[in-house]
TORDREN-19871 format. One line per 4 residues: number of its first residue (from 1); their letters; for each residue x, y, z of N, C-alpha, C. Coordinates in Angstrom, 1 decimal, always signed. Example, Ala and Ser with C-alpha at 12.3 -4.5 7.8 and 13.67 -1.06 7.14 Angstrom:
1> as> +13.2 -5.7 +7.8 +12.3 -4.5 +7.8 +13.2 -3.3 +7.8  +12.8 -2.2 +7.1 +13.7 -1.1 +7.1 +12.9 +0.0 +7.9
END
This chain:
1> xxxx> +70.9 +52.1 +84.4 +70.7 +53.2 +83.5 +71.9 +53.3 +82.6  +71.4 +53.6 +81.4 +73.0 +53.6 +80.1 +72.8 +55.0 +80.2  +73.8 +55.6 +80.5 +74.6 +57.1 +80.7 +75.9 +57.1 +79.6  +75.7 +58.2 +78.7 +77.1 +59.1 +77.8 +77.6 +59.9 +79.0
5> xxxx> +78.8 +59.7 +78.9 +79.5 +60.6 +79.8 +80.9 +61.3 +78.4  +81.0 +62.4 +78.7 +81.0 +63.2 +77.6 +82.2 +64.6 +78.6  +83.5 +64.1 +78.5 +84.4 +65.2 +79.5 +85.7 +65.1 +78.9  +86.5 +66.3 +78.7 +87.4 +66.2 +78.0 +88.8 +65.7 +78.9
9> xxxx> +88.6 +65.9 +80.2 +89.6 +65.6 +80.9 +89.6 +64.0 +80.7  +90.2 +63.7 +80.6 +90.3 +61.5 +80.6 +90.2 +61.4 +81.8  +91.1 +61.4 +83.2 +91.4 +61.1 +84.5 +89.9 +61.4 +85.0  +89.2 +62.2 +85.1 +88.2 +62.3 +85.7 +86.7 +62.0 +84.8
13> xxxx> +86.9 +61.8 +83.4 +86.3 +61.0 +82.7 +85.7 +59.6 +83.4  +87.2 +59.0 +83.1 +87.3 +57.1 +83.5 +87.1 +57.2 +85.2  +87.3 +58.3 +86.0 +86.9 +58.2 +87.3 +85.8 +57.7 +87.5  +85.0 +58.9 +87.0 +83.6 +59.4 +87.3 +82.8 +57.9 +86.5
17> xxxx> +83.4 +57.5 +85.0 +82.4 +56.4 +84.8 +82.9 +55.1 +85.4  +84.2 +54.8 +86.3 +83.8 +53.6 +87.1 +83.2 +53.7 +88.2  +82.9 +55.4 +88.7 +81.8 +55.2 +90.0 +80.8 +54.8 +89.7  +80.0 +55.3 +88.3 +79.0 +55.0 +88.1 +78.8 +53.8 +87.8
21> xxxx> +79.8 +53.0 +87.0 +79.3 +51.6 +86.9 +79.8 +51.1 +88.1  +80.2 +51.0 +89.7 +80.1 +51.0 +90.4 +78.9 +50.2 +90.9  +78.0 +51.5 +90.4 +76.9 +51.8 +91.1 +75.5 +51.2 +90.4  +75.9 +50.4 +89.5 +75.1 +49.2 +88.8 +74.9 +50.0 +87.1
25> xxxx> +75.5 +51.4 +87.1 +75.1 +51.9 +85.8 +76.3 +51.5 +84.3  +75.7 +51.5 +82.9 +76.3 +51.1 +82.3 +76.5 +52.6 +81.6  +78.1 +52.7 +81.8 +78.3 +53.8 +81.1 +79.7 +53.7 +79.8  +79.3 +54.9 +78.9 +79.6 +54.8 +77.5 +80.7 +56.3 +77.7
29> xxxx> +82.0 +56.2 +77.5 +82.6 +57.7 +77.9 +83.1 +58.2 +76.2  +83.1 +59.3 +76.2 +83.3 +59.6 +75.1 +84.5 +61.4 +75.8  +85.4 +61.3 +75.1 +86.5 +62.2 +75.3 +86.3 +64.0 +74.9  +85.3 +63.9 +73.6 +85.0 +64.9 +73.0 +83.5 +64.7 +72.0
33> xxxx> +83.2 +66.1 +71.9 +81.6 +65.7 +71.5 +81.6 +65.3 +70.0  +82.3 +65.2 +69.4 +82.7 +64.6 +68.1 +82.3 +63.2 +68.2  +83.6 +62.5 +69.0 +82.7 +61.3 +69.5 +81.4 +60.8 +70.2  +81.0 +61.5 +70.9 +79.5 +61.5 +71.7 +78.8 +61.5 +70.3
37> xxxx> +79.0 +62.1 +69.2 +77.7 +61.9 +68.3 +78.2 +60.9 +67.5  +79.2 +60.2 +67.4 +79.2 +59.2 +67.1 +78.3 +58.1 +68.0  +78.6 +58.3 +69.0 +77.8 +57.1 +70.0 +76.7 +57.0 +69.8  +76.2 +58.1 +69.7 +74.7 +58.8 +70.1 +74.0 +57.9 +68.7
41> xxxx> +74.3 +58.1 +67.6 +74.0 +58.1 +66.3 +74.3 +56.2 +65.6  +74.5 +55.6 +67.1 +74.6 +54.5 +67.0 +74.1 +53.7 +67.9  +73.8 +54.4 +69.2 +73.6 +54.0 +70.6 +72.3 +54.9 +71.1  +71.8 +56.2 +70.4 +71.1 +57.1 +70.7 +69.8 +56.7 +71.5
45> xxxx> +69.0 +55.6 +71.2 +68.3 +54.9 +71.4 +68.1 +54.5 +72.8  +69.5 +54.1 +73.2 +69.2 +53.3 +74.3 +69.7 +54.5 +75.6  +70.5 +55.0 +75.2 +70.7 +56.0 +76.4 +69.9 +56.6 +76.8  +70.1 +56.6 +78.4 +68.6 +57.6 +78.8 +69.0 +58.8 +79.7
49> xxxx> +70.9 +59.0 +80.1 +70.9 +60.4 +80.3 +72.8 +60.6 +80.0  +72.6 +61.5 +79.9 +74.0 +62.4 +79.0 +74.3 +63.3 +80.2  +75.9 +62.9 +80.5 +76.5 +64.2 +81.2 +77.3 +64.5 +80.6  +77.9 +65.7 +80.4 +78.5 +66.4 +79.6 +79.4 +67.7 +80.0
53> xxxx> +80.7 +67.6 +80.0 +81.1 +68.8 +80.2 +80.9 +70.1 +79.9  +80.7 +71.5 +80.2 +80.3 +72.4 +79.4 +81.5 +73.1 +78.4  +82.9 +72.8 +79.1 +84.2 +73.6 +78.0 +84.5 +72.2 +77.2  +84.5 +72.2 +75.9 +84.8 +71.1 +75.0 +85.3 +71.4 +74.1
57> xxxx> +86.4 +71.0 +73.6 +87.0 +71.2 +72.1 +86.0 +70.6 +71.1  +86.5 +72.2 +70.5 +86.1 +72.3 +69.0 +84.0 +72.0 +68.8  +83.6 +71.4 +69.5 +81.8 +71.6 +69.4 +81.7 +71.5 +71.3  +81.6 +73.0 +71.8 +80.7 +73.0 +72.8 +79.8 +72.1 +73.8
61> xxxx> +80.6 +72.5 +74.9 +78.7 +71.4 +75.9 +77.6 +72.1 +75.6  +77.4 +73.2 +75.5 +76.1 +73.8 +75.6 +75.5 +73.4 +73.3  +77.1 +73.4 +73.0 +76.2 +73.3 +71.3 +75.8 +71.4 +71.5  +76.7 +70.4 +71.9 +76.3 +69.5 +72.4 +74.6 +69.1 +72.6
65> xxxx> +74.7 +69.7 +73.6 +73.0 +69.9 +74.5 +72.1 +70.1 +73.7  +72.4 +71.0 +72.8 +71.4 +71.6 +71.9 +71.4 +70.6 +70.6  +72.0 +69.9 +70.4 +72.4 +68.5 +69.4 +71.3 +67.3 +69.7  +72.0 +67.1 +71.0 +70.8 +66.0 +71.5 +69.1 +66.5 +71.8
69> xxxx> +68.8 +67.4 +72.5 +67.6 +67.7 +72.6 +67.1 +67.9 +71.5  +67.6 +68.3 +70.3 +67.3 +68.0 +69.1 +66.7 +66.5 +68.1  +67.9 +65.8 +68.2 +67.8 +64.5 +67.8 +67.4 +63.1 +68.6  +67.5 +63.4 +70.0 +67.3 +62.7 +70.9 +66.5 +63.1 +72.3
73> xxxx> +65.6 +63.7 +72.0 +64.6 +63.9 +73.1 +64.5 +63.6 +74.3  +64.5 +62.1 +74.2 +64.2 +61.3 +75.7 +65.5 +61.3 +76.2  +66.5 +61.6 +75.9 +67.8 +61.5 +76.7 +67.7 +63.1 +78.1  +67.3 +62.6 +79.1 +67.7 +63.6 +79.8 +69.5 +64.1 +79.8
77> xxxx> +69.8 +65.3 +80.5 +71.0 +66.1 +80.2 +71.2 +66.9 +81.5  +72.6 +66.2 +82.3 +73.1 +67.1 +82.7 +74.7 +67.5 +82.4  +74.8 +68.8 +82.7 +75.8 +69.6 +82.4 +76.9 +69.6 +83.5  +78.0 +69.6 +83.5 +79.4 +69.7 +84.5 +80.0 +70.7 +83.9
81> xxxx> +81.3 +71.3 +84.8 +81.4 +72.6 +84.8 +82.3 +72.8 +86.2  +83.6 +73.1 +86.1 +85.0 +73.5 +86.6 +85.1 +74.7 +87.0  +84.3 +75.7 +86.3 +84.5 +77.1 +86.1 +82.9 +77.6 +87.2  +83.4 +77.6 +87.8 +82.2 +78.4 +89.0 +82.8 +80.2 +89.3
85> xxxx> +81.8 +81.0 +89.1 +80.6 +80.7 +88.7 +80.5 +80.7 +87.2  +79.2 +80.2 +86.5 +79.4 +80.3 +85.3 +78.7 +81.6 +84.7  +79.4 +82.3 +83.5 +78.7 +83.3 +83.1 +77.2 +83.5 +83.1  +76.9 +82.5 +82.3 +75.3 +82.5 +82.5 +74.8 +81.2 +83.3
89> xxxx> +73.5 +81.7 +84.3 +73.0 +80.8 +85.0 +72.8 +79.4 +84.7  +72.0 +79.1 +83.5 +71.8 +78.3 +82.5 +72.7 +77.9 +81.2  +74.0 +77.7 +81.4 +75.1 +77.2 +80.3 +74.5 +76.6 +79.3  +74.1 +75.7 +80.0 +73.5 +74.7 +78.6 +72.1 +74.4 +78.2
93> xxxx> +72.0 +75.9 +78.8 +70.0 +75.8 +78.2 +69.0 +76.1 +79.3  +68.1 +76.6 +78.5 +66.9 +76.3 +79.6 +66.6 +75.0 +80.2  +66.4 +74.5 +81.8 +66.2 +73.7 +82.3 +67.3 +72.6 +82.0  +68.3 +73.0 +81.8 +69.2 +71.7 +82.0 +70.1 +71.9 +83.1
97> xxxx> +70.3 +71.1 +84.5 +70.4 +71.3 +85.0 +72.4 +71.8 +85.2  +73.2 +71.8 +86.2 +74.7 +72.2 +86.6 +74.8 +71.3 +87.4  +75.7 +71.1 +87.4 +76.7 +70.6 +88.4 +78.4 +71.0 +88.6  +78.6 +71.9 +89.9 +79.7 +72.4 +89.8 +81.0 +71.1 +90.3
101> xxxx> +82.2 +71.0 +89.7 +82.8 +70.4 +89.7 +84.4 +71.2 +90.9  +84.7 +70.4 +92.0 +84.7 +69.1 +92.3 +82.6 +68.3 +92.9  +82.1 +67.7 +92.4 +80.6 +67.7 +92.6 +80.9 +66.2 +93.7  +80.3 +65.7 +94.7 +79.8 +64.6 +95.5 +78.4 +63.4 +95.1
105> xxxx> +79.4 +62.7 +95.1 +78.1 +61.2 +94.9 +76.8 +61.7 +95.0  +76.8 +62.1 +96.0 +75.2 +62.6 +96.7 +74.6 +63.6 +96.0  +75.5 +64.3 +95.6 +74.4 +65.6 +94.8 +74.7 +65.1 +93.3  +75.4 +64.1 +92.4 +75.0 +63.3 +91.5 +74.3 +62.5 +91.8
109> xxxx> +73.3 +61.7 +92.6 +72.3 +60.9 +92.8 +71.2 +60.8 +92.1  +70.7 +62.4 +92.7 +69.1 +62.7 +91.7 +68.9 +62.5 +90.6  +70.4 +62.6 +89.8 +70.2 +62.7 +88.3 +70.3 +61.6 +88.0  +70.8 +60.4 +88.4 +70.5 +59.0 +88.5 +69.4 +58.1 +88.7
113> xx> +68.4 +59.0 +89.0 +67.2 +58.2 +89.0 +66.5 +58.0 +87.9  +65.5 +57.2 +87.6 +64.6 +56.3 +86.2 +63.6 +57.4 +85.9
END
């Protein structure tokens, strides 16, 4: 699976995408959503899911989210998130799912599926 991973922290950025390529996935990290729409707008195509922090300098996870579901449809989208609980249930939308951070392999799995 080609995954945007989209987090402003770097350290747990480059963590989190060598677990996943690890894990046979090819992943694209992008530091801030400035760059993710660069990728996207180059790569949009082939990606099939986006995680994304929800606090982001200067363009939002949740404006992010609403970026892609826009221009990029088939990209499923999940959201991360440091700050538990979060104001609103749904940060980054109807039906996009959370993940509270520190999060376990195991409860990122599901969202790794085809």
């Amino acid at each position: 699976m080609k995954i945007l991973l989209v987090d402003d922290e770097t350290l747990l950025g480059e963590t989190l995408g060598e677990l996943l390529s690890l894990l046979g996935h090819e992943v694209i990290y992008a530091a801030h959503a400035r760059k993710a729409q660069e990728i996207l707008r180059e790569r949009g195509a082939e990606i099939e899911l986006a995680i994304i922090d929800v606090i982001l300098p200067e363009i939002s996870g949740p404006e992010l989210v609403a970026w892609i579901k826009e221009h990029y449809p088939h990209i499923k989208v999940l959201c991360i998130t440091g700050y538990t609980p979060t104001p609103e249930p749904e940060p980054c939308g109807s039906g996009v799912p959370v993940l509270f951070k520190p999060f376990s392999l195991e409860e990122l799995k599901p969202y790794l599926m085809h």
